[in-house]
Backbone as CSV, one residue per row, in Angstrom:
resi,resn,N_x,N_y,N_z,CA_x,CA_y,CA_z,C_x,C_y,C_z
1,UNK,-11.964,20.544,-21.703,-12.034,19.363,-20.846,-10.838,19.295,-19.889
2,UNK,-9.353,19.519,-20.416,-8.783,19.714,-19.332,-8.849,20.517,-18.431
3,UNK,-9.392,22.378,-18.555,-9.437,22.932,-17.731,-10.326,22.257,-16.440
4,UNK,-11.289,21.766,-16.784,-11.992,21.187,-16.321,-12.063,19.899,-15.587
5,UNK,-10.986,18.922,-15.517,-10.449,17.946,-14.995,-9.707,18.726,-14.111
6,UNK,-8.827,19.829,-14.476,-7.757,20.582,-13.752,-8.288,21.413,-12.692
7,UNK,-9.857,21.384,-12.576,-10.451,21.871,-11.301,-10.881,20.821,-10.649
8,UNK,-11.500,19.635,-10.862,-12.240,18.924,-10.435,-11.014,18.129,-9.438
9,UNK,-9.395,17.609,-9.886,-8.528,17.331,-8.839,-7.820,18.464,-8.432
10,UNK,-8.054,19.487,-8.794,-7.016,20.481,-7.921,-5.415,20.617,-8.293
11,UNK,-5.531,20.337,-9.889,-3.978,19.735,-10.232,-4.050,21.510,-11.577
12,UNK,-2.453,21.455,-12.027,-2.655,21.767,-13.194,-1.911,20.631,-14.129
13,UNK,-1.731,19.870,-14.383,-1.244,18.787,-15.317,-1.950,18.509,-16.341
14,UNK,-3.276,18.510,-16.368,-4.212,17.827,-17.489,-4.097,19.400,-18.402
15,UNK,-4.245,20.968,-17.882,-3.869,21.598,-18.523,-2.250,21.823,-19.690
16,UNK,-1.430,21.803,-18.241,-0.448,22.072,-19.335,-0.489,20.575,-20.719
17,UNK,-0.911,19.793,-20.087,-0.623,18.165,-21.267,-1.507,19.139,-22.429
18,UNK,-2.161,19.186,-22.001,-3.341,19.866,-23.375,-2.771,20.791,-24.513
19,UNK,-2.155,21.679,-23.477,-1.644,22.682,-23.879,-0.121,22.733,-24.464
20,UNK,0.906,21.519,-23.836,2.024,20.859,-24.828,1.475,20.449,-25.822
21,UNK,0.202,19.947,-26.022,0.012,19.057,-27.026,-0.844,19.470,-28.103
22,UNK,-1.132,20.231,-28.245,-1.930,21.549,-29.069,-1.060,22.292,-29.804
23,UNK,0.300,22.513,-29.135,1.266,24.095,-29.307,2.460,22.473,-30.036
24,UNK,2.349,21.672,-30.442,3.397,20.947,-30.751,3.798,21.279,-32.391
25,UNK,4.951,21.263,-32.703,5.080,21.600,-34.242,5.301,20.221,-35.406
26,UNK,4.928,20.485,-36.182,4.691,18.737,-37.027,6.019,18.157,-36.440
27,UNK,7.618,18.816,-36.807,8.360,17.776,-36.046,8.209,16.941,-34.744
28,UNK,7.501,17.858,-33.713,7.248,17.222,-32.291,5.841,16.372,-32.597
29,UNK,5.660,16.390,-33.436,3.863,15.446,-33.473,4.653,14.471,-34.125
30,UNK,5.600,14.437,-35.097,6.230,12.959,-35.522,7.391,12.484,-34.372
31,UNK,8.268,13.306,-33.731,8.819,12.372,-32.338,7.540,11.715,-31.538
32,UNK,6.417,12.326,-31.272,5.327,11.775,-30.330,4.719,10.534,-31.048
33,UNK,4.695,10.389,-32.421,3.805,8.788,-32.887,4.866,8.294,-33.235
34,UNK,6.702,8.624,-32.894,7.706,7.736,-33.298,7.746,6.717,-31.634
35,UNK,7.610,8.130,-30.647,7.641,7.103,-29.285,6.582,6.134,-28.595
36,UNK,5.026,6.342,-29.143,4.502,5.668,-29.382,4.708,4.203,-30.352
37,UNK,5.063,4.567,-31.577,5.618,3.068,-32.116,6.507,2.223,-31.539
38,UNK,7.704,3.292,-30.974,8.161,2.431,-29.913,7.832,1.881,-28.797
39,UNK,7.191,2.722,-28.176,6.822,1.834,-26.959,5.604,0.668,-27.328
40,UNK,4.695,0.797,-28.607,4.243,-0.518,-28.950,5.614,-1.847,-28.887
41,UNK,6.200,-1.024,-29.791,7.170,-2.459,-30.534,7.717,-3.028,-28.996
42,UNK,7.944,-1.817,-28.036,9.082,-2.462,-26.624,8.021,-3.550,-26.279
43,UNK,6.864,-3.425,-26.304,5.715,-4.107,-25.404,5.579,-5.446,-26.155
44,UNK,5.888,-5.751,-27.339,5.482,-7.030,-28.517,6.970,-7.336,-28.343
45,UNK,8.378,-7.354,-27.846,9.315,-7.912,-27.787,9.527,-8.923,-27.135
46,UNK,10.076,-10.335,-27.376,9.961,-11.233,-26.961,11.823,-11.037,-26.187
47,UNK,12.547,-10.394,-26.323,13.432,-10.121,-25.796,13.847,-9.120,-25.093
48,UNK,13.905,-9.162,-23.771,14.053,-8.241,-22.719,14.782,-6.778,-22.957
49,UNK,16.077,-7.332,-23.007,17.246,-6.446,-23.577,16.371,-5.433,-25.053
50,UNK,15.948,-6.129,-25.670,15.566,-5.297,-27.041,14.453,-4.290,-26.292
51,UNK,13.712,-5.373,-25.773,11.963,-4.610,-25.199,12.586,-3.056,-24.529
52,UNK,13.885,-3.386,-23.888,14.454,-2.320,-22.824,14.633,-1.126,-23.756
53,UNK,15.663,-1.453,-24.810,16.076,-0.398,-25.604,15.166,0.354,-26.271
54,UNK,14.024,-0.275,-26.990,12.918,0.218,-27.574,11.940,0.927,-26.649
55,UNK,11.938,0.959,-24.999,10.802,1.678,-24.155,11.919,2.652,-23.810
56,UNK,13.268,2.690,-23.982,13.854,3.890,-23.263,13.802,4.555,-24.441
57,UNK,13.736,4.674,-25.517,14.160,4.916,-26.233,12.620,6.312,-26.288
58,UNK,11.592,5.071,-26.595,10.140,5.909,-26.541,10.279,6.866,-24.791
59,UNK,10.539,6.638,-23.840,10.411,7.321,-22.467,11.344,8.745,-23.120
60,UNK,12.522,8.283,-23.884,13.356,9.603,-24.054,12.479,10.703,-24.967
61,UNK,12.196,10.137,-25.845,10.889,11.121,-26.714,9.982,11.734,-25.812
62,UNK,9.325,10.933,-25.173,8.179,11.672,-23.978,8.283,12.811,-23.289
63,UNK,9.949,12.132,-22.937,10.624,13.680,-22.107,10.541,14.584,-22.807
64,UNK,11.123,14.603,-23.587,11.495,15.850,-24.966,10.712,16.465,-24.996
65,UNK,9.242,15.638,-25.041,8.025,16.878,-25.311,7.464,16.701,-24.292
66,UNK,7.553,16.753,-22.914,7.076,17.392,-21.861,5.884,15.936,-21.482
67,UNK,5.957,14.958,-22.450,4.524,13.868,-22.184,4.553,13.078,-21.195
68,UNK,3.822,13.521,-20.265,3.856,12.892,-18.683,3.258,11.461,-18.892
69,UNK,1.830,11.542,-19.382,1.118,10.364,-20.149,2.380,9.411,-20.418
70,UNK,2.854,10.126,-21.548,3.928,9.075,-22.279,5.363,8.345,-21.133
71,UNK,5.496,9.218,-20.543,6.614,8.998,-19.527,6.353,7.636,-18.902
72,UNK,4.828,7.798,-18.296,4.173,7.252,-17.356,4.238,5.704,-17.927
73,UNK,3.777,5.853,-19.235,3.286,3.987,-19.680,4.820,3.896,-20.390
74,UNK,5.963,4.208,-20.805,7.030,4.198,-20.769,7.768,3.569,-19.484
75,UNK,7.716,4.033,-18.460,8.546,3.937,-16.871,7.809,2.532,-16.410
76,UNK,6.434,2.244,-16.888,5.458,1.280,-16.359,6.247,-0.337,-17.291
77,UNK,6.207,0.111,-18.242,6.557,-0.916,-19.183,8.045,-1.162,-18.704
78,UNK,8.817,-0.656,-18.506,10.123,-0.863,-18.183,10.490,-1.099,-16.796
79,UNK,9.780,-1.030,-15.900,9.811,-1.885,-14.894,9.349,-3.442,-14.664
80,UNK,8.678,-3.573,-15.752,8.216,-5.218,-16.095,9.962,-5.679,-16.880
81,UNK,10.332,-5.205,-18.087,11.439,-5.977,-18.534,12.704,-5.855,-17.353
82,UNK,12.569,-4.693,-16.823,13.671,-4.527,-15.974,14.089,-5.821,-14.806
83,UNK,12.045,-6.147,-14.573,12.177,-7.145,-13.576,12.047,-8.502,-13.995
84,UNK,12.309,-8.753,-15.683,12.790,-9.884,-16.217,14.369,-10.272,-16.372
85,UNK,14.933,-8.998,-16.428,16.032,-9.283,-16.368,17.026,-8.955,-14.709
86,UNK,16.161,-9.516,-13.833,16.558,-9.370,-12.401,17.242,-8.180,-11.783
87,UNK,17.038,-7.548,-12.330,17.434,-5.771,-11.805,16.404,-5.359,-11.159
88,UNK,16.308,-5.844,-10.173,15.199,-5.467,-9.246,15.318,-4.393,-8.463
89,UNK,16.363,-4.132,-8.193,16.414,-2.587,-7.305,16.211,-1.678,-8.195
90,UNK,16.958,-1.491,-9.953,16.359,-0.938,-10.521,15.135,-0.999,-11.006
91,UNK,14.895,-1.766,-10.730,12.746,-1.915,-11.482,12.033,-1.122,-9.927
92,UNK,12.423,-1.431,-8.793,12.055,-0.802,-7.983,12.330,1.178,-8.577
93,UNK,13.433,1.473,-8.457,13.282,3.258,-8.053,12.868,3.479,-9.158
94,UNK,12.536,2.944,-10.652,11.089,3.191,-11.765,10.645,3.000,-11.047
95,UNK,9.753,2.162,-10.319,8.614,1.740,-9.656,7.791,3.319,-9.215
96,UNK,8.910,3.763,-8.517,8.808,5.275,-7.558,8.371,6.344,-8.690
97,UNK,9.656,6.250,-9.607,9.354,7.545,-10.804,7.499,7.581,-11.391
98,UNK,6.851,6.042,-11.682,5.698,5.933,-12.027,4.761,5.947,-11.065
99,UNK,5.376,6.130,-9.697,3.987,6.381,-8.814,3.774,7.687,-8.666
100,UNK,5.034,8.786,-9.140,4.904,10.231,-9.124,4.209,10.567,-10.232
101,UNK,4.609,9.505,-11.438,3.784,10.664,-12.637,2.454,10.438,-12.578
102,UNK,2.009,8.743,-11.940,0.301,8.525,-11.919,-0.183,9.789,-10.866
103,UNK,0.389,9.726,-9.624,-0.215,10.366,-9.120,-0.068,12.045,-9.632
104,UNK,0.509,12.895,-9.944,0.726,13.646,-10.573,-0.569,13.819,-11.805
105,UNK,-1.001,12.990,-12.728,-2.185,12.791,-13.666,-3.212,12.377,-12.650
106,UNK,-3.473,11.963,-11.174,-4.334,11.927,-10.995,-5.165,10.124,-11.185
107,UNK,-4.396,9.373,-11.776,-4.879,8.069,-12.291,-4.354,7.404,-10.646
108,UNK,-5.529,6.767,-10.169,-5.565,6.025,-9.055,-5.211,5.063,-9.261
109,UNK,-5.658,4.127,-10.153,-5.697,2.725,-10.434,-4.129,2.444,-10.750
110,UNK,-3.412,2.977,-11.704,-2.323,3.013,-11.899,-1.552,3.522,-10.906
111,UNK,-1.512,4.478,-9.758,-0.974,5.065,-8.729,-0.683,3.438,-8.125
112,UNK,-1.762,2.899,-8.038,-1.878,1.762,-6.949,-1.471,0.579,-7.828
113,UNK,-1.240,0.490,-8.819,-0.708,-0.799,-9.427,1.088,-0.666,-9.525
114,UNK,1.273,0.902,-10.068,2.737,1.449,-9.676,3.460,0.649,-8.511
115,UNK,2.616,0.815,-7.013,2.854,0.844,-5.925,2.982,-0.482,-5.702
116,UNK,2.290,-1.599,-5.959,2.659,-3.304,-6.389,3.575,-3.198,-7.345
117,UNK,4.005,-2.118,-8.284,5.248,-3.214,-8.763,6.258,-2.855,-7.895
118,UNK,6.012,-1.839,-7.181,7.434,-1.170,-6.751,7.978,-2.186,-5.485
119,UNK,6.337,-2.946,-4.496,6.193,-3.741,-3.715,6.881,-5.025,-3.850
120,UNK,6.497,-5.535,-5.463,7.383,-6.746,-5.726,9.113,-7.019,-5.777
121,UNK,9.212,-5.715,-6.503,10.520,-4.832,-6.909,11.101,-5.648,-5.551
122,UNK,10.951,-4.670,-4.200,11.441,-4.610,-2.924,11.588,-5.902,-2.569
123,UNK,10.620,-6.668,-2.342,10.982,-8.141,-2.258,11.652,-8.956,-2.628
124,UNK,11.958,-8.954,-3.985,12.742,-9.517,-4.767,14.712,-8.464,-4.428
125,UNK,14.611,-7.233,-4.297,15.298,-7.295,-3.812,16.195,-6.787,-2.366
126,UNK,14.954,-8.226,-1.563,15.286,-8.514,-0.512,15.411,-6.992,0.768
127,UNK,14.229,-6.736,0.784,13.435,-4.913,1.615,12.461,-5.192,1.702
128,UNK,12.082,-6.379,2.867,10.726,-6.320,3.008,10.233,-5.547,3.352
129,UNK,11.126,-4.596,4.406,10.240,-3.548,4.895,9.373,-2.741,4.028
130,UNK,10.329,-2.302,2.747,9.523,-1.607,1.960,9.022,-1.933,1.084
131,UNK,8.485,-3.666,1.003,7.514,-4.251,0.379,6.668,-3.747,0.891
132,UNK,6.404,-3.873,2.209,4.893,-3.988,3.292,4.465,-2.510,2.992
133,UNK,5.170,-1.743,3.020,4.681,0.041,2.208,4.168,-0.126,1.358
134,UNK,5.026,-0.498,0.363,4.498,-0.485,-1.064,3.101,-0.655,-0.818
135,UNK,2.743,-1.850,-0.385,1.738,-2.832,-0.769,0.761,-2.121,0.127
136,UNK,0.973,-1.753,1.287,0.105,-1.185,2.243,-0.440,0.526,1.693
137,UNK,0.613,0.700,0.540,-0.178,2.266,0.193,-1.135,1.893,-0.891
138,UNK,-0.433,0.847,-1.824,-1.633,0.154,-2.989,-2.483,-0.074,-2.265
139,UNK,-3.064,-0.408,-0.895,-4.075,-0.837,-0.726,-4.793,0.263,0.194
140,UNK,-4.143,1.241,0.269,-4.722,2.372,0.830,-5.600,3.199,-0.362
141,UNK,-4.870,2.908,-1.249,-5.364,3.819,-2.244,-7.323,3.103,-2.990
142,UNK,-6.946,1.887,-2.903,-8.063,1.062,-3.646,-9.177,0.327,-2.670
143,UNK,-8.635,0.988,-1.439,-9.285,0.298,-0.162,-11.299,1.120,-0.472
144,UNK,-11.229,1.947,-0.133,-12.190,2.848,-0.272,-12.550,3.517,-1.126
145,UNK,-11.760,3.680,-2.769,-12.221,4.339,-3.211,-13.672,3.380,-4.350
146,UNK,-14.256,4.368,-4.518,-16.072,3.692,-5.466,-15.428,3.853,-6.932
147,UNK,-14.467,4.746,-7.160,-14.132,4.196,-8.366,-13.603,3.143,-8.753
148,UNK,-12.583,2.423,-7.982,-11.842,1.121,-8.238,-12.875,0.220,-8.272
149,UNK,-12.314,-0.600,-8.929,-13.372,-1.360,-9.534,-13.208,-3.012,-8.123
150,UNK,-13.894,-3.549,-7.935,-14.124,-4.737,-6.955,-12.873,-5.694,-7.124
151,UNK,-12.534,-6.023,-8.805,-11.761,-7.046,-8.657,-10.328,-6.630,-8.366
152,UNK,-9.393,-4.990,-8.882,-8.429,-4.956,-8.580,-8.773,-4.900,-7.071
153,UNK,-9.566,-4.250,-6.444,-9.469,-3.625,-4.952,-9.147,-5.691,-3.951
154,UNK,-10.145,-6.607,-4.582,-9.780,-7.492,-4.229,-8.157,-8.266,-4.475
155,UNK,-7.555,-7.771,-5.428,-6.190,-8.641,-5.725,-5.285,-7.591,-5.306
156,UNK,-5.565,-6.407,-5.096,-4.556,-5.420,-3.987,-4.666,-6.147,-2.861
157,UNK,-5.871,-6.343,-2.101,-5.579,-6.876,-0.709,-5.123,-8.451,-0.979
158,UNK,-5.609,-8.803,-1.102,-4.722,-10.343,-1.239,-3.766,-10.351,-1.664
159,UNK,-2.724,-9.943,-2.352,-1.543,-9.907,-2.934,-0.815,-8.977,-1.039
160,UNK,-1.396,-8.075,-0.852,-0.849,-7.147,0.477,-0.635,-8.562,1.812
161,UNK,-2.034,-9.231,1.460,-2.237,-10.411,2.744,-0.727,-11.516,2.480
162,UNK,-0.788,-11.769,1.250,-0.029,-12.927,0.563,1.936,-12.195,1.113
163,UNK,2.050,-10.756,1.363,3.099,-10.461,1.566,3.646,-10.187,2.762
164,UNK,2.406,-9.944,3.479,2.803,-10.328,5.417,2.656,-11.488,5.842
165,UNK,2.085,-12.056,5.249,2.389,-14.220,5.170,3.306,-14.604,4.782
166,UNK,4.203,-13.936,3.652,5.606,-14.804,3.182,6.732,-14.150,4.157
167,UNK,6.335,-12.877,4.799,7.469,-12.632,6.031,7.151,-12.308,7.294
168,UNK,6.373,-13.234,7.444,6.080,-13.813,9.078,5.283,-12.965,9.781
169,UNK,4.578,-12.136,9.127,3.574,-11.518,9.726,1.842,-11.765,9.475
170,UNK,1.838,-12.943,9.909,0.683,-13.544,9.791,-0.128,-12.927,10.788
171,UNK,0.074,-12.986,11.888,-1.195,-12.066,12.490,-1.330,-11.050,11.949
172,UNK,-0.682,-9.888,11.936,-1.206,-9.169,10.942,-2.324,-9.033,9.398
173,UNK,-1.284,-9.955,9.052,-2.631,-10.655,7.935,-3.900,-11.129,8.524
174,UNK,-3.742,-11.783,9.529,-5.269,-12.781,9.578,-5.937,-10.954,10.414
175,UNK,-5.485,-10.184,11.026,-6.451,-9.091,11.180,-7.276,-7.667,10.491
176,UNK,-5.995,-8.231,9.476,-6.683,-7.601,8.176,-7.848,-8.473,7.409
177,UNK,-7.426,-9.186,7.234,-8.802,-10.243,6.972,-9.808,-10.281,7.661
178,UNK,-9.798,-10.625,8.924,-10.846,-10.563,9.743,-11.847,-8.642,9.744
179,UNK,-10.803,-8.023,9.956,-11.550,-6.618,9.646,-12.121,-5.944,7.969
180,UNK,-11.998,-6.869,7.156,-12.376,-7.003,5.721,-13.103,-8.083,5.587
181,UNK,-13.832,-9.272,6.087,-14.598,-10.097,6.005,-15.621,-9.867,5.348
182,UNK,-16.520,-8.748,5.754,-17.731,-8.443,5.214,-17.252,-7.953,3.638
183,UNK,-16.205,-7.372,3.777,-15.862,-6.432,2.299,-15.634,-7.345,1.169
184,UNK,-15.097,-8.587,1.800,-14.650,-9.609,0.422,-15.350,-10.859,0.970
185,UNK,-16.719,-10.668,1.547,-17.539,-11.799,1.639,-17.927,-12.691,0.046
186,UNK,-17.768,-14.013,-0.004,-17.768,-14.544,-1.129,-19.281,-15.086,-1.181
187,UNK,-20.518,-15.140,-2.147,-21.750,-15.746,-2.777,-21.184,-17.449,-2.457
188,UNK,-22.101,-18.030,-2.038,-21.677,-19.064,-1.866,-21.424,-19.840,-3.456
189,UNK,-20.718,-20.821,-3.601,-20.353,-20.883,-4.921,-19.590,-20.103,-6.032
190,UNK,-19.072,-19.516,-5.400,-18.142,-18.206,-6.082,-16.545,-19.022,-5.879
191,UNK,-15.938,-18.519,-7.344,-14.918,-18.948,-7.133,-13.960,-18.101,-6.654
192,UNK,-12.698,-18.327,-5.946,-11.958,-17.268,-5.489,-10.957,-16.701,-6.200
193,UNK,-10.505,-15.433,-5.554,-9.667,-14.435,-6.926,-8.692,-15.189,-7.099
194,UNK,-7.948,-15.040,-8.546,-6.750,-15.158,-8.920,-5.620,-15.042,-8.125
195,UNK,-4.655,-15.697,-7.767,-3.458,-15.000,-6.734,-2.239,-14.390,-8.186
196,UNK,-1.366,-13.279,-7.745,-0.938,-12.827,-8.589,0.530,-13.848,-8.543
């Protein structure tokens, strides 16, 4: 199956993962369900600082054994506590590291959710410019594709609209809207998306 994913995007990643993960020796199969427990426990922490120590801790295991997968929801998770504890420039350049490993595996959805946190990241600390990227590649990515599913592709663009409105680029926004009208036409009686 990986060879076979590994033709269908043109990557070799899903191979070698297969193939780290096959060739692993019982010690490396118990670091791999130790960094897994950790990165559960980082995710159930009600304290930032702890949540932090417990996902670096699992990201450092990942490395060790080559687990891009693992890296990936490691770097993802730690840009959420990072951006609880207002280190936003650092939650931003994670932001970057997890848009290389999604895209790297090939995962769109996550490529493009990467790309919103990295978007928020920037804002918060104070780069709009490279909010409006961020947000403008998340929505490049989920704009057209038939796999994304309707509702993220809808809260990519509105969250993108919602961020050239908070820095004064409202025309812009209202012509993105207007040239997406038909795309996020609402059933009458429909309620409207969630804002993030």
């Amino acid at each position: 199956f990986a060879e076979l994913a590994d033709k269908a995007f043109g990557s070799l990643a899903f191979g070698e993962y297969a193939n780290a993960f096959a060739g692993w020796s019982p010690t490396e199969q118990k670091m791999f369900r130790e960094g897994q427990r950790l990165y559960k426990s980082g995710l159930k922490q009600s304290d930032p600082a702890a949540a932090r120590a417990d996902l670096q801790r699992s990201l450092n295991l990942a490395r060790a054994l080559g687990d891009t997968w693992g890296q990936a929801m490691a770097k993802t998770a730690l840009v959420d506590v990072t951006m609880q504890l207002g280190e936003f420039y650092d939650a931003m350049a994670i932001s970057t590291d997890v848009i290389e490993l999604n895209a790297k595996l090939q995962l769109k959805e996550d490529t493009a959710q990467a790309f919103r946190l990295a978007g928020r990241a920037a804002l918060k600390s104070d780069q709009p410019v490279s909010s409006v990227s961020y947000h403008a590649q998340a929505w490049t990515i989920v704009e057209s594709d038939p796999d994304v599913t309707s509702e993220l592709r809808e809260e990519v663009f509105e969250e993108y609209l919602s961020v050239l409105e908070k820095l004064g680029m409202k025309d812009r926004a209202d012509a993105l809207r207007k040239a997406h009208a038909r795309t996020f036409a609402k059933p009458e009686g429909a309620a409207p998306a969630a804002k993030q």
